[in-house]
Each structure stands twice: as structure tokens, then as C-alpha cells.
C-alpha positions in Angstrom: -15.4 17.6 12.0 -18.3 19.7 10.7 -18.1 21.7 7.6 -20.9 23.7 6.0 -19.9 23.1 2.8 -18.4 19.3 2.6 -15.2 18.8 1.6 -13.9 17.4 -2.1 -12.3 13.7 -1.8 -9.0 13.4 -4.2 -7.6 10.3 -2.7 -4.2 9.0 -5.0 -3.3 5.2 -4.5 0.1 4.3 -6.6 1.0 1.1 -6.9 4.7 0.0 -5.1 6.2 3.1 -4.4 8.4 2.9 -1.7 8.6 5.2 1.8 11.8 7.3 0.3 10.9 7.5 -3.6 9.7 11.1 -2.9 12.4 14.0 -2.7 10.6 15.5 0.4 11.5 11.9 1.6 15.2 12.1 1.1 15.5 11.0 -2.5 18.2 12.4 -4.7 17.9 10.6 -7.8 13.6 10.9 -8.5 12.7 14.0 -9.8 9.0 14.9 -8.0 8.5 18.6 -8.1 4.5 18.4 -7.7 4.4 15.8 -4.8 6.9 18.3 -2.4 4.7 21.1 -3.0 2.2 18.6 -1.8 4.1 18.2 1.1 5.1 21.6 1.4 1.1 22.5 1.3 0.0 20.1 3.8 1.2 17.1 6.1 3.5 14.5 5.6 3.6 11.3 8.1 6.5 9.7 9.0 5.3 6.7 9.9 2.4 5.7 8.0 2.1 1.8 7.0 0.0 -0.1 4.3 -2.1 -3.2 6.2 0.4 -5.6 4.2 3.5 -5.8 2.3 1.7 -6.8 -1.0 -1.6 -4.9 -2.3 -4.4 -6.8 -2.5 -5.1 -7.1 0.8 -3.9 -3.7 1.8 -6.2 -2.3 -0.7 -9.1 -4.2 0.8 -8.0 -2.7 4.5 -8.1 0.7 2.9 -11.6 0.4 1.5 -12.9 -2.1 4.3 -11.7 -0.3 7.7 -10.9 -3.7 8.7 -7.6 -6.1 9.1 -6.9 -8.5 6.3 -6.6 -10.8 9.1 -10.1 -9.7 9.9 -11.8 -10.1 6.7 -9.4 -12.9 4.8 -8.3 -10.8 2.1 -4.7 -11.6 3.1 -2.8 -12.1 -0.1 -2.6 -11.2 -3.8 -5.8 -13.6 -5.6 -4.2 -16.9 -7.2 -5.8 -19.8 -9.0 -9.0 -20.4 -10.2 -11.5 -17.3 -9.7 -15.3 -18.3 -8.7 -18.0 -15.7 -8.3 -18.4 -15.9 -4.3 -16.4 -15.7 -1.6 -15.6 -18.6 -0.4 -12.0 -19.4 0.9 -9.6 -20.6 -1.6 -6.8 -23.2 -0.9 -5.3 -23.4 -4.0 -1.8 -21.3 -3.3 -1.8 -23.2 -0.3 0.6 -26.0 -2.2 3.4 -23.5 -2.9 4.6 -25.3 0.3 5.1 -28.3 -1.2 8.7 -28.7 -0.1 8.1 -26.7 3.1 6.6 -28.2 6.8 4.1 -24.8 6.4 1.2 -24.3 3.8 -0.6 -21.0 3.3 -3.5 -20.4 5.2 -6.5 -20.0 3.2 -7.6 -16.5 1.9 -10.3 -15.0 -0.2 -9.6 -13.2 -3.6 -12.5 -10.7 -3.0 -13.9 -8.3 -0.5 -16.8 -9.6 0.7 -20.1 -8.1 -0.1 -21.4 -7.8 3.3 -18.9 -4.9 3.6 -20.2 -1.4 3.7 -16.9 -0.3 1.8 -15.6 3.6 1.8 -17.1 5.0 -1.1 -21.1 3.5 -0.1 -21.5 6.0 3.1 -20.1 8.8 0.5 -22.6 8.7 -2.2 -25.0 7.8 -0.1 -24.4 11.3 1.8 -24.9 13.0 -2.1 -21.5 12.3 -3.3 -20.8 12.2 -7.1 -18.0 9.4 -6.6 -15.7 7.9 -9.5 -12.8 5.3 -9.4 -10.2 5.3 -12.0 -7.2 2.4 -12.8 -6.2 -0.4 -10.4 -8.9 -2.3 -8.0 -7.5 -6.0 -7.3 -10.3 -6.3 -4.4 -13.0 -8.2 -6.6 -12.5 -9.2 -10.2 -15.5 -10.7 -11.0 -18.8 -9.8 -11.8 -20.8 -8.4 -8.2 -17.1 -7.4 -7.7 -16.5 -4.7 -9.6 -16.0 -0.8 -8.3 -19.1 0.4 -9.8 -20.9 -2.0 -8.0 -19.8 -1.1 -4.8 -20.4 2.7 -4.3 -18.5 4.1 -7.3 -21.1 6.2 -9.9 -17.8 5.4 -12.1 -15.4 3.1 -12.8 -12.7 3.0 -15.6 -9.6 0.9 -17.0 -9.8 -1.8 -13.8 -10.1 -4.8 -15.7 -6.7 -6.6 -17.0 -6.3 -8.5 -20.0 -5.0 -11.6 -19.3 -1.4 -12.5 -20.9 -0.9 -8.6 -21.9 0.3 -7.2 -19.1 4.0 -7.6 -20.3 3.4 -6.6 -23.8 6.2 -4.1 -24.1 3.7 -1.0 -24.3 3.2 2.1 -22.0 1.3 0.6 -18.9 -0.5 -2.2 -19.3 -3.2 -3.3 -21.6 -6.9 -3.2 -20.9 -10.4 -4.3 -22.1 -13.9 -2.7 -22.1 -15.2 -3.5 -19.1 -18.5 -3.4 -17.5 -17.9 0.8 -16.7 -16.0 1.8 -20.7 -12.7 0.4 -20.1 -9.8 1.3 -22.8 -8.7 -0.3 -25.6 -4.8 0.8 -25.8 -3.1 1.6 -28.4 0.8 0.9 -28.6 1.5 4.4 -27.7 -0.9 5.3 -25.0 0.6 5.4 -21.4 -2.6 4.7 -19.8 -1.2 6.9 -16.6 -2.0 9.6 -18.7 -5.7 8.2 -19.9 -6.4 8.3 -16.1 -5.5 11.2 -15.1 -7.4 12.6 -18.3 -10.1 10.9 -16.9 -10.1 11.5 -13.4 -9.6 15.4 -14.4 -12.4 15.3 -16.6 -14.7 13.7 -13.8 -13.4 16.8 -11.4 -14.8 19.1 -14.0 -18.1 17.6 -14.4 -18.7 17.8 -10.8 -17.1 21.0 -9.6 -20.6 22.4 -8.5 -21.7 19.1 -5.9 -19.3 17.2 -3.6 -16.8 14.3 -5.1 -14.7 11.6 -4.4 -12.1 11.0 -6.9 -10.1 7.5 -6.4 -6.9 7.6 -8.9 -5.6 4.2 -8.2 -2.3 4.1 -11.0 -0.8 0.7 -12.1 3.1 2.6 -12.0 5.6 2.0 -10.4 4.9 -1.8 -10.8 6.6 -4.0 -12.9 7.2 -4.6 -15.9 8.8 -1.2 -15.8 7.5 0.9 -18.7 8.1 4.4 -18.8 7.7 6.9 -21.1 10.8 6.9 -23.3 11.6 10.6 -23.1 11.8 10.5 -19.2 14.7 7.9 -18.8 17.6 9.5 -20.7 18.3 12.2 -18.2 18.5 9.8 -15.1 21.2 7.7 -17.2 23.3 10.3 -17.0 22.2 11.4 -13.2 24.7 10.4 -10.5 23.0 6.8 -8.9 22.6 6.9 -5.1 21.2 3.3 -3.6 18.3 4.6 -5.9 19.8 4.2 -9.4 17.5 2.4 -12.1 16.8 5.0 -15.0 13.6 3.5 -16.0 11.9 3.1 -12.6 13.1 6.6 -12.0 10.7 7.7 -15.5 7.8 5.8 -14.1 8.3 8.0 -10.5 8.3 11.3 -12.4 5.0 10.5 -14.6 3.7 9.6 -10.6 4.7 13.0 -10.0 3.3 14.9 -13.1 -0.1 13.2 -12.4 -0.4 14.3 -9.3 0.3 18.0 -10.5 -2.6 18.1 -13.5 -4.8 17.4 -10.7 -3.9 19.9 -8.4 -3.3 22.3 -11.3 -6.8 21.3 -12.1 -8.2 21.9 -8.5 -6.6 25.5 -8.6 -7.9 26.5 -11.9 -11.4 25.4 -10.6 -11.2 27.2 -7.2 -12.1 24.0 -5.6 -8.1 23.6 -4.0 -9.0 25.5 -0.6 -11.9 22.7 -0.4 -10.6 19.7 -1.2 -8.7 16.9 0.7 -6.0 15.3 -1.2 -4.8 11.8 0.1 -1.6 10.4 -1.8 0.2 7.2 -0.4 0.7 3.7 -1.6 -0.4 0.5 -1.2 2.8 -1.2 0.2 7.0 -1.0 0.2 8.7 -0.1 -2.6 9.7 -3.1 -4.8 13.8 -3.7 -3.7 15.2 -6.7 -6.2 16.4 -5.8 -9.4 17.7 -2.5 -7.7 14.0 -1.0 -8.6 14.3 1.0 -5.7 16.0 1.4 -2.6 14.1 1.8 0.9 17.8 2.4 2.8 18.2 3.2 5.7 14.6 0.7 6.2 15.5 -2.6 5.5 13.8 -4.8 3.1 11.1 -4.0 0.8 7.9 -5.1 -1.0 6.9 -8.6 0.5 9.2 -8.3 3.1 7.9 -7.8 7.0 10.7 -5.4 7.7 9.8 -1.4 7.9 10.7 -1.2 4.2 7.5 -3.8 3.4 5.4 -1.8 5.2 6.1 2.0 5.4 4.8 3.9 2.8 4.9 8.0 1.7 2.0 9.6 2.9 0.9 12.9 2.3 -2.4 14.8 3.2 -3.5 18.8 2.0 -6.5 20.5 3.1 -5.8 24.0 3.6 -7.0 25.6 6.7 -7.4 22.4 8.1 -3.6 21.0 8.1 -1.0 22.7 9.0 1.1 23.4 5.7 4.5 22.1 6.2 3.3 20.1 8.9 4.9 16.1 10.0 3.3 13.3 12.1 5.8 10.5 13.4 2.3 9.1 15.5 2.0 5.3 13.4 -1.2 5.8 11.2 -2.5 2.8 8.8 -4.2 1.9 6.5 -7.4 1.0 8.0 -7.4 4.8 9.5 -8.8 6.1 6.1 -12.0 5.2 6.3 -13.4 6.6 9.4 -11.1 9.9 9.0 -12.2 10.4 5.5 -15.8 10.3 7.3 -14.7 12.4 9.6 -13.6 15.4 7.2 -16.7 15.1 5.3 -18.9 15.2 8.5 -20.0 12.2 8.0 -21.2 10.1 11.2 -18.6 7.3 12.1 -19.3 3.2 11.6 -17.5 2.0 14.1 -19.0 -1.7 13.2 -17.2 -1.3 9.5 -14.1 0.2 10.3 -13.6 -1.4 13.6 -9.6 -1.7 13.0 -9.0 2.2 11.8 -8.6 5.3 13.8 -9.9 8.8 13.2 -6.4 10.3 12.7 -8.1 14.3 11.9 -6.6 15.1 15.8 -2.9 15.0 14.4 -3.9 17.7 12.1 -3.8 20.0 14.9 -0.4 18.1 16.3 -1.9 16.0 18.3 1.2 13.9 18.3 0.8 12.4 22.1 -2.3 10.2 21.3 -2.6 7.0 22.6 -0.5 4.0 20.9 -2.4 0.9 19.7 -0.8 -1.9 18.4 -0.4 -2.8 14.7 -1.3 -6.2 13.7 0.1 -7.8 10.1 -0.8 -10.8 9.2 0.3 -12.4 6.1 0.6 -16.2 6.4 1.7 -16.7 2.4 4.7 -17.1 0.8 6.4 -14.5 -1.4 9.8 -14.1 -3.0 10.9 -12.6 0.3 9.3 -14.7 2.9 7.5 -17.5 4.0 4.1 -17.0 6.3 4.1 -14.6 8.8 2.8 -12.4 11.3 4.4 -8.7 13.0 2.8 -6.5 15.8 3.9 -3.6 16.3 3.1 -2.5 19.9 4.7 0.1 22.2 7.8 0.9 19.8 8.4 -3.2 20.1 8.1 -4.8 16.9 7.9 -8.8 16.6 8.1 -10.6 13.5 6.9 -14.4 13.8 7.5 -16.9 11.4 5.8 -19.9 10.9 7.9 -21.9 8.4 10.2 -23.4 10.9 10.5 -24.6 14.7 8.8 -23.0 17.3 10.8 -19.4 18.8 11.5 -18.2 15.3 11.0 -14.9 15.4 13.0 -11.5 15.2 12.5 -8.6 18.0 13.3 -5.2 17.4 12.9 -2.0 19.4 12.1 0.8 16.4 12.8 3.8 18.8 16.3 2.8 19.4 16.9 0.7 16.2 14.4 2.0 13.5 16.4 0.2 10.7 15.9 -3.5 12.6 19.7 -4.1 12.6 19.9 -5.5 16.6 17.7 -8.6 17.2 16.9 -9.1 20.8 14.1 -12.5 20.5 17.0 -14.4 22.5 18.3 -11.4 24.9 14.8 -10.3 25.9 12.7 -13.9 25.9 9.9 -12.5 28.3 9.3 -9.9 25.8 9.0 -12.1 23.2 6.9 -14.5 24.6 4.8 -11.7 26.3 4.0 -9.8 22.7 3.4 -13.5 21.1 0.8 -13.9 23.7 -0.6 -10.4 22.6 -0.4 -11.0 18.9 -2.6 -14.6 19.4 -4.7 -12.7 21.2 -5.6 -10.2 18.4 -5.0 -12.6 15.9 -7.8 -15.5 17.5 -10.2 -12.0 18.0 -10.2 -11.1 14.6 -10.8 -15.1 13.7 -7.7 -15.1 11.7 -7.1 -18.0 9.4 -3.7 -19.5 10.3 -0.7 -21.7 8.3 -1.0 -25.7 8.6 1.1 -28.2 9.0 2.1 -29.7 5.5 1.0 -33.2 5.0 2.9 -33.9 2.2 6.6 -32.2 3.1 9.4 -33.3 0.9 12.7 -31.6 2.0 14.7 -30.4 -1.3 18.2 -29.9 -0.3 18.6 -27.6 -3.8 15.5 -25.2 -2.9 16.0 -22.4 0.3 13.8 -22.9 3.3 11.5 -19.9 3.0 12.0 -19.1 6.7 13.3 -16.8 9.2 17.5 -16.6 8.0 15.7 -16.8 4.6 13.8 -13.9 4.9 17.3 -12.2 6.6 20.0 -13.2 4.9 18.2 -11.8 2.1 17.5 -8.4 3.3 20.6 -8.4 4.8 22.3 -9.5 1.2 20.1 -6.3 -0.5 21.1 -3.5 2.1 24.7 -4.3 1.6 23.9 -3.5 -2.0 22.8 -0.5 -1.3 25.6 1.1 1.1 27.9 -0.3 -1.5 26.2 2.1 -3.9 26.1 4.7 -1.8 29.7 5.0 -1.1 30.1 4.7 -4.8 28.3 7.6 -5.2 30.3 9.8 -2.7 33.6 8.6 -3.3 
């Protein structure tokens, strides 16, 4: 897609929020004004996924163009941090009383990759990155070494991040990091910041990554914002303080467009907003319903994310997209709005995905690969390939056949297993899913050496992983007949 004039990058990452947290979505309870008019301007896809249920390595498919699988950035960094990139075993042992350890995984992108923001200032971009990086924290790592001009508040102190205050605490880093005092809500200092960098380069091309800490936990809102949603009716969505956190998401989002307009640079300038995985489902953060599951989970609500594009004149305002996009589709369609010439050797799992703008909704299917062979609060190791509305989740932490089969355009909510109705299918989209897995040299569980059964611990498997959604959804349908009584 040629332009004369290139196209402004605002691309907004937030951290955990779930597929329906968004009114335009179908939530009732969260209050987000700015993010439908978003909507309203541009295109929203229904079925947009994050590479993984956690962020670490769905961040590093966004910035990569690759599968986690692909480049071994498969799970949130744990133990001991080393300057290189070498594969790390140590959270292999949280399977001490399971048959299954973790595969191995790295806890940084590797520097061999040409990540999204290089081709852009290397094209004359003025480029800036502002909050939450979790791809590399070490020094060689860090965003301003890897294509961003700027970098700011990416580097966590360790031990405050639970310190009762707005956000989370931070140190100077390498790029002027922030030094919080107990009533900043850092949200705020970034968009400051990211608003500020807009106005200083209003007159060349930019790309802007706001990458926000909220919603995570620990849930810290600003005080003001929670009184009004105890008093709200609760749907399945119904935690006051999470609810806060969603609307500061939202007012965010419009300073910077408010900023855009006030510039005259809103008719040029794409704005991406999504998140990097499910929204975060025990302790009633959030609801996904009708999805089940949520953040770690392999279930639609793990993986399905909001995703919203504007560029006017280019998309369609009003528009929707059920066609599957993910994450790895950024790169090389962000390339593609700015003109820039494709590297198919970088983004080699990601899709140009600029033909839906103009409803291009019959495109070929591929298939979606996720591959997360770690252990969460949710699950034990697994893979899931979506392929041909056919989704298969595998799970490694038990005998061989254990895996779920769902067909998403007749059950899109995964209530109806068919693994033991339909056994050719099965074993035909296991073959597939090797297949991809063994191409992209995918690092697999192993058996556990050292397995010691304990009767008083759950087997992180398959009825596990279930039972447990399962447990959550009926939480949710309770609430919502409570709420229409």
C-alpha cells in the first residue's frame, strides 16, 4: 500500500484485557467511551488472537513476525537472568510431581531478529516506546537498543511491584525511567509521555508503542474511579476495582486521539489497540463469557483479544472482520501501510491483513499454531491448532489421546468435545500440528525423570485444565442470572 505521505504508527498494547472488556464488545459494566468511538471510526475484528495465553511470548510474536514456537520465546522469563540467549531449564522443575517437565525456553528475543520497529526508523521514522517490554531485560535487551530512538518506564524494580501504589514502581533506566512517587499512576506518566513524543514529531513520520502495565494485577486503580462501579449493577463482569483500571485504559486512549485531532495528524495516522493475551478470569477480574476460560488457559478466552484498527480513508469506519488475524500479522501489515517493502524471511508466520480493510473477508484460511509447553495456574503444557474452523487442544501432562476437539463454527464457546466421536480428525490435525511444530524446530516437554505422584496436589492435565474452566463459567451464568432476576 503506497502512500505519498507515510502514515503515523500509534500502536496501543494493554496488558490482560480480555476479548469482551470493551463496551463495543458487549460489556455492560466497563465504562469505555473513547475506545467505541475508536471502533465506531475504524475496524473492529472479531476474531483476532494473541500468539499465547500469557505475554511474554505473545509480545515477542508481535515484534518478531514469528511463532514463539519458532523463536523459543514461549513463556513468561523465570529464574536466573544471564546476558545471552541461551535456553533456560530452570522452570522446567515446576513438574516435579508431574510425568511432564517444561520444555526449555528463552527469556529474550534473540538479537538476530530484525524486530518491528528497525525497518521503521530505518525508513526515517522518529520511533519511541513507552511502559511494558518483557522481551529482553537485560543490557543488549533493552527497547532502545533494538530500533526505538526512545524508551521510558520499562524496567521493574524488583520486590515493588505490589507496593500498594498507582501502577507499579520503577527505576531510571538506561532511556530516563521514573522514579514514582506514592501518588503517581504511572498510566498517566505514559501517556504524558507518549503525547509529548507525538508533539515533538508532528512534522516527520512516527511510531508511537504505548505498551501500559493495567489491567494486570495487583489491581490498582485510581481511587476516584471505583466508587461508581460499586454501586453499578454486576453482570459476570462485576469487580469495582478492575472496572477503574479499564476506564483509565479508556481515557488513555482518548488524550491520544484528542491529541492526534488537535494536531491535524488524525486523518494520517494508524492506530492499533489490542492486548497481549485473555483477560485474567480468577478472582472474578473479568469475565470472557460466553468464551470459556481466560488468561493461561488454551480455550478462546486465553487467546482472543479486542482488536481495533482507525485509519481514515483507509478502513471502513464502522467496519468488522470475523477472518482469524494474529499476532504475528502486525509486522508485515504495519509494513505494508507505511509502504514499506515486506521481509518475508522475519515475519515468516504473519500475514498482510490490509486486504480486509476493503472486506476482503473470503481470504484464504491458514492454520493457527500455539504452542505453550509450560505450566500455569490453568494448565499444564500444551499445544492448539486452529485449522479449518477445527480447533485441537493437546496436552502433554498425561497419557497419550489427551486432547479436546472443538468445531468453533458450530460451538464457538468449546462446550461439545468430539476427540472420541471424531478420532480420524483428531489424529489427522495431530499429524498436522507435529508437522508445523517439527518445521518451526519447536522445543517440546520431557519426560520427568524424577516423578513423584502427590495424592494432595491436582494433576495439571487435561480434566484439570476443564474442570476448571468449566468450575469458572458456572460462576459466571450464576452472576448473570443474578443480575436479571
Amino acid at each position: 500500500m503506497n502512500n505519498r505521505q507515510p502514515p503515523n504508527i500509534v500502536f496501543i498494547l494493554i496488558d490482560d484485557l480480555g476479548w469482551k472488556d470493551l463496551g463495543c464488545a458487549g460489556s455492560t459494566y466497563y465504562d469505555t467511551p473513547h475506545l467505541d468511538a475508536l471502533a465506531s471510526g475504524g475496524m473492529r475484528f472479531l476474531n483476532a488472537y494473541s500468539a499465547a495465553p500469557v505475554c511474554t511470548p505473545s509480545r515477542g510474536a508481535i515484534f518478531s513476525g514469528k511463532s514463539p514456537a519458532r523463536t523459543k520465546l514461549t513463556t513468561v522469563f523465570d529464574g536466573p537472568q544471564g546476558p545471552d540467549e541461551r535456553l533456560f531449564e530452570t522452570s522446567r522443575y515446576r513438574g516435579e510431581h508431574d510425568p511432564i517437565l517444561e520444555a526449555r525456553h528463552r527469556h529474550v528475543l534473540p538479537l538476530a531478529e530484525t524486530i518491528l520497529p528497525q525497518p521503521f526508523r530505518a525508513a526515517g521514522y522518529a520511533t519511541a516506546f513507552f511502559g511494558k517490554w518483557h522481551i529482553g531485560e537485560c543490557p543488549g535487551y533493552y527497547p532502545d537498543q533494538r530500533g526505538f530512538d526512545r524508551a521510558k518506564g520499562y524496567r521493574l524494580v524488583a520486590g515493588l511491584e505490589e507496593d500498594g501504589h498507582f501502577g507499579r514502581s520503577w527505576t531510571p533506566g538506561n532511556c530516563a525511567g521514573y522514579n514514582l512517587k506514592p501518588d503517581d499512576f504511572l498510566p498517566d506518566l505514559l501517556t504524558d509521555d507518549c503525547i509529548q513524543f507525538i508533539r515533538q514529531h508532528r512534522d516527520q513520520p512516527f511510531f508511537a508503542f504505548l505498551s501500559h502495565y493495567i489491567v494486570h494485577v495487583p489491581i490498582t486503580p485510581r481511587p476516584e474511579k471505583v466508587p461508581k462501579y460499586r454501586l453499578r449493577t454486576p453482570t459476570d463482569q462485576c469487580h469495582p476495582e478492575y472496572a477503574a483500571l479499564v476506564e483509565s485504559v479508556d481515557d488513555s486512549m482518548g488524550r491520544v486521539m484528542a491529541e492526534l485531532r488537535t494536531l491535524g495528524l488524525e486523518e494520517n495516522t494508524l492506530v492499533v489497540f489490542t492486548s497481549d493475551n485473555g483477560g485474567l478470569t480468577n478472582h472474578n477480574y473479568t469475565s470472557n463469557y460466553p468464551l470459556m476460560g481466560g488468561k493461561s488457559f488454551p480455550f478462546e478466552g486465553g487467546i482472543k483479544v479486542p482488536l481495533l484498527m482507525r485509519w481514515p480513508r483507509h478502513i471502513p469506519a464502522g467496519s468488522t472482520c470475523r477472518s482469524r488475524v494474529i499476532g504475528m500479522d502486525f509486522y508485515p501489515t504495519l509494513l505494508a501501510a507505511a509502504g514499506l517493502p515486506p521481509q518475508p524471511a522475519q515475519h515468516v508466520d504473519g500475514k498482510d491483513i490490509t486486504p480486509l480493510w476493503s472486506g476482503a473477508e473470503a481470504w484464504p484460511e491458514r492454520p493457527l499454531l500455539f504452542h505453550f509447553p509450560h505450566y500455569t495456574h490453568a494448565t499444564g503444557p500444551v499445544t492448539v491448532l486452529i485449522e479449518n474452523e477445527w480447533k485441537l487442544i493437546h496436552f502433554y501432562n498425561e497419557e497419550e489421546g489427551a486432547d479436546l476437539l472443538y468445531h468453533l463454527a458450530r460451538d464457538p464457546y468449546e462446550q461439545t468435545d468430539l476427540s472420541n466421536t471424531m478420532p480420524e480428525r483428531r489424529h489427522a490435525m495431530r499429524e498436522r500440528m507435529n508437522a508445523l511444530l517439527h518445521e518451526q524446530d519447536a522445543e517440546f516437554p520431557t519426560p520427568n525423570p524424577h516423578f513423584k505422584p502427590d495424592p494432595n496436589r491436582p494433576r495439571m492435565n487435561r480434566r484439570f485444565t476443564l474442570e476448571l474452566a468449566l468450575r469458572e463459567r458456572r460462576e459466571q451464568e450464576a452472576r448473570l442470572r443474578n443480575s436479571h432476576p
